[in-house]
C-alpha positions as CSV (number, residue, x, y, z in Angstrom):
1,X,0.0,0.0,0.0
2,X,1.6,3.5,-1.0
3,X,1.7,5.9,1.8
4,X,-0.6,9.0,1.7
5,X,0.8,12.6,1.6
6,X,0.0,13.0,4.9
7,X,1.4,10.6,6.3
8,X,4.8,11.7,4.3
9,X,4.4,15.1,5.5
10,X,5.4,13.7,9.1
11,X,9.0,13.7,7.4
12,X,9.2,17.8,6.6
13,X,8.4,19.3,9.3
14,X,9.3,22.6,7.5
15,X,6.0,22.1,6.3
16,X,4.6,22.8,9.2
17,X,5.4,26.2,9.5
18,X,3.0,29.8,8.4
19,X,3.9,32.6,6.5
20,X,2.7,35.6,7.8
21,X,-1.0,34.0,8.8
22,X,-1.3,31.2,6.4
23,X,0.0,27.5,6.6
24,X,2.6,27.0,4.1
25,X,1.6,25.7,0.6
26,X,4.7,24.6,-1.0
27,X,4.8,24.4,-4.6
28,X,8.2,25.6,-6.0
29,X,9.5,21.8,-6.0
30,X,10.5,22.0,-9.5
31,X,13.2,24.7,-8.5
32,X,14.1,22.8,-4.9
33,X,11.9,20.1,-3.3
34,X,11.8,19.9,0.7
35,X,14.4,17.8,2.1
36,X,12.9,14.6,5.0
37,X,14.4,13.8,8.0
38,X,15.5,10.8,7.2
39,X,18.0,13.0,4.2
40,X,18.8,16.0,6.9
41,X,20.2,13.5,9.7
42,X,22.7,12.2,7.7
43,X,25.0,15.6,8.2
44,X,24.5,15.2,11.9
45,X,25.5,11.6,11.5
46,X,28.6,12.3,9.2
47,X,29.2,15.2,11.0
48,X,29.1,13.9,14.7
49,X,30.6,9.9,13.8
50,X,32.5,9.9,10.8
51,X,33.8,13.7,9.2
52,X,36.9,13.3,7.2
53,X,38.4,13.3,4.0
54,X,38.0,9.8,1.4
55,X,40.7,8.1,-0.1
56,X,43.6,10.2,1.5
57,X,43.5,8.9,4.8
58,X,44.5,5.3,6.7
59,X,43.0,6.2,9.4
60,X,39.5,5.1,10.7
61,X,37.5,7.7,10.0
62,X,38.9,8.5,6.5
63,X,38.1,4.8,5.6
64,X,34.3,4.9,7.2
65,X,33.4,8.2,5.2
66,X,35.5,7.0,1.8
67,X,33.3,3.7,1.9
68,X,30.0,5.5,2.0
69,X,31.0,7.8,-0.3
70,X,32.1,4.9,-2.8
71,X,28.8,3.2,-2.1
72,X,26.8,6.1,-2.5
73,X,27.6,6.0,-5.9
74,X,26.9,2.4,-6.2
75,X,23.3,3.5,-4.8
76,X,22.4,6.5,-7.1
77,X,23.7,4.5,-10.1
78,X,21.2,1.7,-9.0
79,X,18.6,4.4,-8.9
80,X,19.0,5.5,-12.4
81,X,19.3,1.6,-13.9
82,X,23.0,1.9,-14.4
83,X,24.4,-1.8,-14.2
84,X,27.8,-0.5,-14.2
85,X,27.8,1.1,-10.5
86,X,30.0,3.6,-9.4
87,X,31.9,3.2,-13.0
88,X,29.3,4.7,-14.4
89,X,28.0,7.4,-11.9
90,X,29.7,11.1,-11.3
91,X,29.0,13.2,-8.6
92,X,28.8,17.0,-9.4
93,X,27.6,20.1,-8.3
94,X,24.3,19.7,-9.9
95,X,22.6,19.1,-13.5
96,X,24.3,22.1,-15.3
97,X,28.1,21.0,-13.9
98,X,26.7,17.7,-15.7
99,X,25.5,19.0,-18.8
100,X,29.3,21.0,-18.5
101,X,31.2,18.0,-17.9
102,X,29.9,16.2,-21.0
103,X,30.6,19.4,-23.2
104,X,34.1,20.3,-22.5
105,X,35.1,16.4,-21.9
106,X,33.7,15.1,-25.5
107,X,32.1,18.5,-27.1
108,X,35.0,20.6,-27.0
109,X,37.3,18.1,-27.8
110,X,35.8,16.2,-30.5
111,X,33.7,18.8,-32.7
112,X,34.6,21.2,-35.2
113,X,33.6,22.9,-38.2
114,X,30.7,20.5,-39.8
115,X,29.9,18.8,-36.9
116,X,26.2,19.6,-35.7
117,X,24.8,19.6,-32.2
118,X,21.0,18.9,-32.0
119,X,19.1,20.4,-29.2
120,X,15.3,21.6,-28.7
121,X,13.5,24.9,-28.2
122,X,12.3,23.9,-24.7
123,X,16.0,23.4,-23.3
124,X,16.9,24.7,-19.9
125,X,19.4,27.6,-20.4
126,X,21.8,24.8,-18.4
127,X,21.9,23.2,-21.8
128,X,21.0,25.3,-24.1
129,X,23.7,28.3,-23.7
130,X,26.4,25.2,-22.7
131,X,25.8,24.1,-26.1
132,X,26.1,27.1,-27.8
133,X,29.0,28.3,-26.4
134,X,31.0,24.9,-27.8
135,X,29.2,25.9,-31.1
136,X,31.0,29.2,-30.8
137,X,34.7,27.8,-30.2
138,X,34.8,24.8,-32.1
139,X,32.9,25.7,-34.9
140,X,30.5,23.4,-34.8
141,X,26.4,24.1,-35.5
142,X,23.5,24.1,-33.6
143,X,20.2,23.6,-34.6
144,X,16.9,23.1,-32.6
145,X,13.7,20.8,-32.8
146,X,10.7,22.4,-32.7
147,X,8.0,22.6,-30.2
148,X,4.3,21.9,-31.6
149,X,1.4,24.2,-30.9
150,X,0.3,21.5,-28.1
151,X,4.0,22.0,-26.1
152,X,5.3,18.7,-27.3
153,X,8.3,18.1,-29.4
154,X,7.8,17.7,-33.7
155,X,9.5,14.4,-33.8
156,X,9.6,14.5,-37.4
157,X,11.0,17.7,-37.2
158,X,13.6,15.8,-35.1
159,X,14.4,13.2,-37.6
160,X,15.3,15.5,-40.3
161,X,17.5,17.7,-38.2
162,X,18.8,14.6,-37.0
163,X,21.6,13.0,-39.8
164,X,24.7,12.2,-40.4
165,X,26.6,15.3,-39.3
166,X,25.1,15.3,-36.3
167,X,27.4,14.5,-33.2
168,X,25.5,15.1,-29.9
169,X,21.6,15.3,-29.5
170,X,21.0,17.1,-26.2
171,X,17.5,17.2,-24.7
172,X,15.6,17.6,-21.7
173,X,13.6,14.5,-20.5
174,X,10.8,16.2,-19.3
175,X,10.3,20.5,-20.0
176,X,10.5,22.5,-16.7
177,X,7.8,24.8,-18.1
178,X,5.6,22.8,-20.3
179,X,5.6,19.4,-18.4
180,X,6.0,17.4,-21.1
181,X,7.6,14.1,-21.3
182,X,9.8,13.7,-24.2
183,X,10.1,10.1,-25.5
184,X,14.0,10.2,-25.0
185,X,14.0,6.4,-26.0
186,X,12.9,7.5,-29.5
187,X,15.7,10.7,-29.6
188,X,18.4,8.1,-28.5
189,X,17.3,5.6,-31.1
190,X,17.3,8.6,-34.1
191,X,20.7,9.6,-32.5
192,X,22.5,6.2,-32.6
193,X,21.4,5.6,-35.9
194,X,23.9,8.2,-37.2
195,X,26.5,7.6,-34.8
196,X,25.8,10.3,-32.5
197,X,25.8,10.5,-28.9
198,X,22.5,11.7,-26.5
199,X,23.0,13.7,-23.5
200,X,19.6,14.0,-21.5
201,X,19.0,16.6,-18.4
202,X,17.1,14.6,-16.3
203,X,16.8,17.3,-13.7
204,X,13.0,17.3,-14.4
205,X,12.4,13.6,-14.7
206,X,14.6,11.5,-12.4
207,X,13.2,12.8,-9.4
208,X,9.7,12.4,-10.2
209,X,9.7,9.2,-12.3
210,X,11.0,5.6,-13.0
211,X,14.2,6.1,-15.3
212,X,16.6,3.6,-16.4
213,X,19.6,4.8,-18.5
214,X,19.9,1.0,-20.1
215,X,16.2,0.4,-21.0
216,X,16.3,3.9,-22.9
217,X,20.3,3.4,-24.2
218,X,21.0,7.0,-23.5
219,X,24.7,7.5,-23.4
220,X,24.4,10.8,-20.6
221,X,22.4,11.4,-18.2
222,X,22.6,14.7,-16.0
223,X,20.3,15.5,-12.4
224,X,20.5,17.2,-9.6
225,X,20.0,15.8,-5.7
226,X,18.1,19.2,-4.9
227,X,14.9,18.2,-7.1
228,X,14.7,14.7,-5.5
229,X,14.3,15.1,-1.7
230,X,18.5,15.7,-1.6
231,X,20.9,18.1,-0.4
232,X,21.8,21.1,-2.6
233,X,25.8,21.0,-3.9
234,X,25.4,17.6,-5.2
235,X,23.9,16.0,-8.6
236,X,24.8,13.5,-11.0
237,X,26.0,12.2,-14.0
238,X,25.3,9.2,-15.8
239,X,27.8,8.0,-18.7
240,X,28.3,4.8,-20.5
241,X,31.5,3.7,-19.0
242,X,33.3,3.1,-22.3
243,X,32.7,7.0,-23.2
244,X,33.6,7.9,-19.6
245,X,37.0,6.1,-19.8
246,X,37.7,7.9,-23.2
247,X,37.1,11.4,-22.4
248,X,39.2,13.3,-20.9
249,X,38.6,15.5,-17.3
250,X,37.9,19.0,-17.8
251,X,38.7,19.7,-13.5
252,X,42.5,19.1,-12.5
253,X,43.9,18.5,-9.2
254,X,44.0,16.2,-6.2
255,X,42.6,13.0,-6.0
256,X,41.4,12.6,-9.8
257,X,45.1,11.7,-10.8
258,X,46.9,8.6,-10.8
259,X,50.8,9.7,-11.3
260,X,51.9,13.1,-11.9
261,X,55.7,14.1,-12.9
262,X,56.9,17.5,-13.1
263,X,55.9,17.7,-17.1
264,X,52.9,15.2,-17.3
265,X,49.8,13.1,-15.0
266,X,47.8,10.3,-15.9
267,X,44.6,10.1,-14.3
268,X,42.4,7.8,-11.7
269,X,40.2,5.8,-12.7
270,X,36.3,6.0,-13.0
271,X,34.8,7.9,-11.4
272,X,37.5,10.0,-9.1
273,X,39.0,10.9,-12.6
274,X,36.4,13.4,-12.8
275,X,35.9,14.6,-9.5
276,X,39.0,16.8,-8.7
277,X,40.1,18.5,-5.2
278,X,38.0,17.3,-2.4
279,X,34.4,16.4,-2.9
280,X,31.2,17.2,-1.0
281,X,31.4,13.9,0.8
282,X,28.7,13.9,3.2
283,X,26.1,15.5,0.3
284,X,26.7,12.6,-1.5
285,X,26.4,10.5,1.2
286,X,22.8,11.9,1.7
287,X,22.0,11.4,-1.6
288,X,22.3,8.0,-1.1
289,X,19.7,8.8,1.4
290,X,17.4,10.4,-0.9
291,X,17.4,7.8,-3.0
292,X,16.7,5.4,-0.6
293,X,13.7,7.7,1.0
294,X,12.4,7.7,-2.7
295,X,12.1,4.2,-3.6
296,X,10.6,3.5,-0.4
297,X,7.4,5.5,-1.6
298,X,8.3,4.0,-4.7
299,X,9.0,6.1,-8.4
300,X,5.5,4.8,-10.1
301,X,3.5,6.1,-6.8
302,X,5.4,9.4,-7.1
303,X,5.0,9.7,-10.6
304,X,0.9,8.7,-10.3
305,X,0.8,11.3,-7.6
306,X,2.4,14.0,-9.3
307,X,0.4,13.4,-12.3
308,X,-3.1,13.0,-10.4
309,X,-1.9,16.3,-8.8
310,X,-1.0,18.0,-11.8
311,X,-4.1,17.2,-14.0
312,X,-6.6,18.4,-10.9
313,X,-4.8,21.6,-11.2
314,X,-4.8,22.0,-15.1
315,X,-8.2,20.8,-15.6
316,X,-9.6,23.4,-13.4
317,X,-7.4,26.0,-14.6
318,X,-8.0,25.5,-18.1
319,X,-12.2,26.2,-17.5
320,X,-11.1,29.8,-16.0
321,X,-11.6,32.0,-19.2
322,X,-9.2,34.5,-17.1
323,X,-6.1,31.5,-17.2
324,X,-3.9,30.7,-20.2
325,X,-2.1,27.3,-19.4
326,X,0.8,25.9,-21.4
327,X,1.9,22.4,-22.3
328,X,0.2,19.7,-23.4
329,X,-3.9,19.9,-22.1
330,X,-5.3,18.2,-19.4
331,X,-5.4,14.1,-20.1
332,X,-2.1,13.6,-21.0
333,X,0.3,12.3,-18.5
334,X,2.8,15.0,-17.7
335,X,4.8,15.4,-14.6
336,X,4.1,17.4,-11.6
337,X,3.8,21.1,-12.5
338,X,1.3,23.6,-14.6
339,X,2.5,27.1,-16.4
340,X,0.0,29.4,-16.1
341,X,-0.9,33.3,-16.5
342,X,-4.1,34.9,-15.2
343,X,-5.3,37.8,-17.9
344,X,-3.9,41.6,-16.4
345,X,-1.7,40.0,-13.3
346,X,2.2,40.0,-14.6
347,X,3.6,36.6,-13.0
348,X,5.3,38.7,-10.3
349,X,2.8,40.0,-8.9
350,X,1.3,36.9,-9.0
351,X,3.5,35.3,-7.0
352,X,3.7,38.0,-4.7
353,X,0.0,37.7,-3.9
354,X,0.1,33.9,-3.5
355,X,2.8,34.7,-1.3
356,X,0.9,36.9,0.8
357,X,-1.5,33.4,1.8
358,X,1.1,31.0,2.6
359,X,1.6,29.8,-1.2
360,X,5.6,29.3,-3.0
361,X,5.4,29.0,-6.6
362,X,7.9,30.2,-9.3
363,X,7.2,33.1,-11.7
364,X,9.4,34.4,-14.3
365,X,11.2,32.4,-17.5
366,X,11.7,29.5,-15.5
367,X,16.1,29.8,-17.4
368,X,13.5,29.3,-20.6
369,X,13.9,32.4,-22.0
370,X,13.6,31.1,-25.7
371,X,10.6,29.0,-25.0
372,X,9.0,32.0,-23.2
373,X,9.9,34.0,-26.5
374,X,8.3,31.3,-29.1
375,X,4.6,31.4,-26.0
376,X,4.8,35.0,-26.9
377,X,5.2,35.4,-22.8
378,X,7.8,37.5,-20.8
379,X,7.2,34.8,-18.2
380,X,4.9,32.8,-16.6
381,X,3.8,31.3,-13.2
382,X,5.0,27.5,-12.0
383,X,2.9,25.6,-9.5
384,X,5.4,22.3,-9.2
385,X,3.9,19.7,-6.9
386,X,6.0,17.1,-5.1
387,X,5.4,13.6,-3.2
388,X,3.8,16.0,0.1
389,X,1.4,18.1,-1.6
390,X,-2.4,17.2,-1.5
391,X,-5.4,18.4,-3.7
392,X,-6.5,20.3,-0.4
393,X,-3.2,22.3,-1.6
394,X,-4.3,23.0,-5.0
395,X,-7.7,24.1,-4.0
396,X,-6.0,26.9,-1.7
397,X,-3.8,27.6,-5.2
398,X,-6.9,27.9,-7.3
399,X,-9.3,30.1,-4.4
400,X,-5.9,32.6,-4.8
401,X,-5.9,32.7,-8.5
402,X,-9.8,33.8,-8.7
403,X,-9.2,36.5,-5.9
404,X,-5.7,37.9,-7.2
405,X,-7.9,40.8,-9.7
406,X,-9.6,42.2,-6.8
407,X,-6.4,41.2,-4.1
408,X,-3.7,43.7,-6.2
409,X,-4.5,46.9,-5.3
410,X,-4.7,46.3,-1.4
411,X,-1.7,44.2,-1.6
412,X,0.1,47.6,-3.5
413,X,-1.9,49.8,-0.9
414,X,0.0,47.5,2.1
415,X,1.9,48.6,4.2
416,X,5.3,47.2,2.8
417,X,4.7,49.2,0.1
418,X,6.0,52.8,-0.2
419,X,2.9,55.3,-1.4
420,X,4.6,56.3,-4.2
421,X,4.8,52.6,-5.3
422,X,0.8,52.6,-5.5
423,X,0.7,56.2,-6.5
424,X,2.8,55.8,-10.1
425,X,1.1,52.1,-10.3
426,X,-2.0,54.0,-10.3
427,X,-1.1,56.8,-12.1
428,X,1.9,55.8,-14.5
429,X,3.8,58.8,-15.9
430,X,5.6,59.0,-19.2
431,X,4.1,55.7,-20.1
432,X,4.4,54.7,-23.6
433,X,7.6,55.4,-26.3
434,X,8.9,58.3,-27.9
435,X,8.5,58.5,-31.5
436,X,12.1,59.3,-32.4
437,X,14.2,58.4,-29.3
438,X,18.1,59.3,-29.4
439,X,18.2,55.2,-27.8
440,X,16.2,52.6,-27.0
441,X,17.0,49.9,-24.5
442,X,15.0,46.5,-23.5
443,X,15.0,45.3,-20.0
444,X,15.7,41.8,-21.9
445,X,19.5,42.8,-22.7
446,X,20.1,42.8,-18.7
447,X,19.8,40.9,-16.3
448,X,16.8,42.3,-14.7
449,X,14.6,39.7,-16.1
450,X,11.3,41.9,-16.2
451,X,10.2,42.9,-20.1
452,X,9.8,46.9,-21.2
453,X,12.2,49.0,-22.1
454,X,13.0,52.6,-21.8
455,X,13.2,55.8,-24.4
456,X,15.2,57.8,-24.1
457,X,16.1,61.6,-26.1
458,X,18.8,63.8,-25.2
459,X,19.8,67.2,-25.8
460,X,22.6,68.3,-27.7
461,X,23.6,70.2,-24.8
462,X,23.8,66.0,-23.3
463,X,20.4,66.0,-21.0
464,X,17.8,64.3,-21.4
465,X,15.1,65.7,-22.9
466,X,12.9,63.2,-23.2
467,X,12.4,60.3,-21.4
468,X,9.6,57.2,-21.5
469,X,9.0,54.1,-20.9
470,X,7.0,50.9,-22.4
471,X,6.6,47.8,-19.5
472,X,4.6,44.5,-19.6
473,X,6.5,44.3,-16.2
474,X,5.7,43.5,-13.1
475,X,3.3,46.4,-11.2
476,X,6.0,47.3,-8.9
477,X,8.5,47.4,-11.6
478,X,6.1,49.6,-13.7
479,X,6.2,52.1,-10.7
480,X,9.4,52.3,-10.2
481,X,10.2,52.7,-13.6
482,X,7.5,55.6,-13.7
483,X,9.1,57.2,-10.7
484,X,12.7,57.4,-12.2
485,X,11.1,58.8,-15.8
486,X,10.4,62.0,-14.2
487,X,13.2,62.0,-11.3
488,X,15.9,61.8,-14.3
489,X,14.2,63.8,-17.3
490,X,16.3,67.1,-17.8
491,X,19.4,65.2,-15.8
492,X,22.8,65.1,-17.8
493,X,23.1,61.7,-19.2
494,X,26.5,61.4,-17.4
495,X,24.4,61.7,-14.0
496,X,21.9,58.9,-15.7
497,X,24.6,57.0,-16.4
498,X,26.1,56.5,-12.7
499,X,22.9,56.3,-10.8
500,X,23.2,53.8,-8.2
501,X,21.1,53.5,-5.2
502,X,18.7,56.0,-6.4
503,X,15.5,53.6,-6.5
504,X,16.5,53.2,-2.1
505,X,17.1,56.5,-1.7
506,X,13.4,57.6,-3.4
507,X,11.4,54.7,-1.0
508,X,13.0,55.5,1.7
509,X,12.8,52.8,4.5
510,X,10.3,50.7,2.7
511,X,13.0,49.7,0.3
512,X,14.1,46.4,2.1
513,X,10.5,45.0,2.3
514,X,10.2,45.1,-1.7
515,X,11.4,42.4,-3.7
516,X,15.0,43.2,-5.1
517,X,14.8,42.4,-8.5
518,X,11.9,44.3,-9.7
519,X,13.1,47.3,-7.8
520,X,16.2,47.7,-8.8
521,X,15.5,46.4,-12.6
522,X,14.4,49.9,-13.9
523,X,17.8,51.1,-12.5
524,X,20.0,49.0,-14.5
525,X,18.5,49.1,-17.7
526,X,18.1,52.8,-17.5
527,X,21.6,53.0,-16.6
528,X,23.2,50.9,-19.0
529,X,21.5,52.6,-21.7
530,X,23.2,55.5,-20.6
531,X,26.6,54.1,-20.3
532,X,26.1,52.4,-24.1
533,X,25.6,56.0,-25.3
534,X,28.5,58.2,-24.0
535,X,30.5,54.8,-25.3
536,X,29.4,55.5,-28.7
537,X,29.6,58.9,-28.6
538,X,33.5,59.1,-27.0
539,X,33.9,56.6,-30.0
C-alpha cells in the first residue's frame, strides 16, 4: 500500500510552518523540493561519527566516510538503472556542472567545423547556452527541434535535423515549463542511428519518475539531488563507461590523478577521474539517502501522484476564461507542474499575492527564455507539486488565482509598500515610447529579467530631454520605472549613467521590504543605456 501525503508530510516538518498568517503551501518543487528527516540526519550523523576526508586517509574515519562515499555511488547509479555502478555514476555540483562536464570532456574536444549539435527549443538555459557556447569555439552548429502548438516536441522535425553530421543530440527528459515528457527512447534511437551520442538533463524527470539509462540506451544522463528530496551541492551524472573512460577531465587537481611528474599526469580511474580536489562527501552520502527515501514510496506512486496532482490543477485551470495554461492539455500524462498566467496580473505580482496566503510557486522564464519567447510570454507562473502536496493544496492555489484581480490593489496599498509605489502604479507617468528616441534599451539585454524598455532623447547640450518608458513588467516594476522617468528627465546623461542606489534613496525605509529584483531592474536598464551612449559617442 503507497503511503498518503499525509502521512509523508510527518518527514518535513518545514511544512509545518505559516507565512505571515497562512499555513505553508509549497509548490516551488520543481526549483528545490523539501528535504525529510530521514536526508537532513545524515549531516548530523557524518558530522558527529564519521567527518573526514575519502581516499587520502588510513586512518579510521577516513576509511568509514571514503566507503559510504564509494557506495553512494553504487546506490544512485542503481537508482538510475546503471548496471555499471560507481563506474558509471559522477557526482557533481548539480545538473548544469553535468551538462558541463559532458561538453568540455567530448564536445570541446571532438567537434569542429561541420559537426552539428541537435538540441530543442524547450531546453533549460543549463543546456541550451552550454551548447552554444561549444558551437561558438569549435565551430561546430546548432540547430533546434521544434516545439508543436500542443507543447510537445515535432518528432519528425527531429528526424530531419537529425543526420549524419550530427554529433551530440542534447534534450531535456521532461520541460521544466511545459511538463511534457519527451520520449528520449525515441531521440536516442534517431541519434545512434547516425552515430551520434544523447545527453539528456534529467533534472526534471529523475526525481519524479521511473528512469533507467539502459532500457532507454541513452549515453548521458545529468540531475541534480536538490529536485529529488537531496541536499543542494550535489547532482549526478550518468555515462556509458566506455565513453567515460575515453574522455578526458575537464577539472584538475587532487585525487582525480593517478601519477603526476613534473611535465605530465595520468589520471584515476572512474569515477575519481572526474571529481578533482575534495568532494562534498557527506552530500553525496545523503543522496544516497534520498534515494533510498524515494524508492521507499516508490518512483510509479510518485509519478501517479504527481500526475493525479498536476491534471486536478490543469483541468480546473483550463475552465477559467481568465487563465492561459501551457503544455500539453489536461489528459495527458505529464509530470508534476502547470504554467500558467491569469489575464492583467504580470507573474510577479502573481506570485507575490500567493505569497501573501502562505503559497511558493515560481514566476518568471523559469532559465526558458527562448521557450517564453516562441509562448509569446515574458514569463509565466509554476505551481510544481511534489510527493507531500495534497489536492487540499491546489484548491488553496486555485481560491488565490480567482481573488488575485480584486487582491492587487490592497496588496500595493500595504503597508510594505511605499505610497509612491501605488501612487505611479495607479497613475503611471511617461508611459508609452517616444517616436524618435536618441536610444532605445530592453529590459531583456540585462539581467533584470522583467520585459519593457526605456526611451530615451537627449539634448545636444547632453540632458535628457525626453524620457519614457514601455513595461509588460511586473506592477512594482512599472512604478518604479515611472518614478525614475520623471526624477531623471532634464538630468545630464553622465548623472543617468552613474545612478546607483537611487531607487533606495526615493522609498526611503520601505525599500528592504520590496522584492529586489523588480526594484532595482528599472535602475539597471536605464543606466546601461546610458553608459552604451557616451560609449558611442566618446567613439
Amino acid at each position: 500500500m503507497e503511503p498518503a501525503p499525509s502521512t509523508i508530510r510527518d518527514d518535513f516538518p518545514i511544512l509545518e510552518q505559516t507565512v505571515g498568517d497562512a499555513p505553508l503551501v509549497y509548490l516551488d518543487n520543481g526549483a528545490t523540493t523539501q528535504t525529510p528527516r530521514q536526508v537532513y540526519e545524515i549531516f548530523e550523523e557524518f558530522y558527529t561519527e564519521y567527518n573526514a576526508n575519502v581516499h587520502r586517509g588510513m586512518h579510521e574515519l577516513s576509511h568509514r566516510a571514503s566507503v559510504a562515499y564509494e557506495q553512494a555511488h553504487d546506490r544512485l547509479a542503481e537508482f538510475v538503472g546503471a548496471s555499471g555502478g560507481r563506474k558509471e555514476m559522477v557526482f557533481t555540483k548539480n545538473s548544469t556542472e553535468s551538462i558541463n562536464l559532458v561538453a568540455y570532456g567530448l564536445g570541446m574536444s571532438e567537434l569542429g567545423p561541420g559537426d552539428e549539435i541537435v538540441t530543442t527549443e524547450m531546453e533549460h538555459h543549463a543546456m541550451m547556452v552550454t551548447w552554444q557556447q561549444v558551437a561558438k569555439r569549435t565551430g561546430a552548429e546548432v540547430k533546434h527541434v521544434r516545439v508543436t502548438d500542443e507543447g510537445r516536441l515535432d518528432l519528425d522535425h527531429a528526424a530531419e535535423l537529425i543526420g549524419d553530421d550530427t554529433a551530440i543530440v542534447a534534450v531535456t527528459h521532461v520541460s521544466n515549463v511545459l511538463g511534457t515528457v519527451n520520449p528520449v527512447g525515441e531521440l536516442a534511437d534517431m541519434a545512434h542511428d547516425h552515430d551520434a551520442y544523447i545527453l539528456v538533463d534529467g533534472a526534471q524527470s529523475v526525481p519524479t519518475r521511473p528512469v533507467d539509462v539502459e532500457a532507454l540506451d541513452v549515453d548521458f544522463l545529468a540531475f541534480s539531488g536538490h529536485k529529488m528530496a537531496g541536499p543542494t551541492g550535489i547532482g549526478g551524472l550518468y555515462g556509458k563507461r566506455h565513453l567515460l573512460e575515453e574522455m578526458d577531465p575537464f577539472l584538475f587537481g587532487g585525487e582525480m590523478i593517478q601519477h603526476v611528474t613534473l611535465t605530465d599526469a595520468s589520471w584515476n580511474e572512474l569515477p575519481w577521474k572526474f571529481e578533482a580536489g575534495t568532494p562534498p562527501i557527506c552530500e553525496g552520502i545523503a543522496l544516497a539517502a534520498a534515494a533510498d527515501y524515494l524508492d521507499d514510496i516508490g518512483m510509479d506512486a510518485i509519478r501517479r501522484h504527481e500526475n493525479e496532482l498536476a491534471q486536478y490543477a490543469l483541468e480546473r485551470l483550463e475552465a477559467r476564461e481568465s487563465v492561459e495554461t501551457y503544455g500539453p492539455p489536461s489528459g495527458e500524462e505529464r509530470t508534476g507542474l502547470v504554467s500558467f498566467n491569469v489575464d492583467g496580473i504580470h507573474g510577479h505580482d502573481m506570485s507575490s499575492l500567493l505569497d501573501d496566503r502562505g503559497i511558493a510557486v515560481r514566476a518568471g522564464n523559469h532559465c526558458t527564455q527562448p521557450l517564453h519567447d516562441w509562448l509569446r510570454i515574458p514569463g509565466s507562473v509554476r505551481a510544481s507539486f511534489y510527493v507531500y502536496n495534497t489536492e487540499a493544496e491546489v484548491d488553496r492555489l486555485l481560491e488565490a488565482v480567482d481573488a488575485a484581480a480584486d487582491e492587487l490593489p490592497r496588496h500595493l496599498a500595504s503597508d510594505r509598500y511605499h505610497d509612491r509605489i501605488l501612487d505611479h502604479h495607479r497613475n503611471p507617468r511617461n508611459a508609452g515610447g517616444l517616436a524618435d528616441p536618441t536610444l532605445v534599451k530592453s529590459s531583456r539585454e540585462t539581467t533584470c529579467g522583467d520585459d519593457g524598455e526605456f526611451h530615451l532623447e537627449v539634448a545636444p547640450d547632453g540632458t535628457v530631454e525626453a524620457i519614457a518608458f514601455e513595461s509588460d513588467s511586473c506592477a512594482v516594476s512599472q512604478a518604479v520605472a515611472s518614478m525614475l522617468s520623471v526624477h531623471l528627465e532634464g538630468r545630464p546623461i553622465e548623472e543617468v549613467a552613474n545612478v546607483d542606489g537611487l531607487v533606495v534613496d526615493l522609498l526611503e525605509d520601505t525599500f528592504p521590504e520590496l522584492r529586489h529584483d523588480c526594484v532595482v531592474g528599472p535602475e539597471m536598464v536605464i543606466k546601461e543605456a546610458a553608459r552604451q551612449y557616451l560609449e558611442r559617442t566618446v567613439e
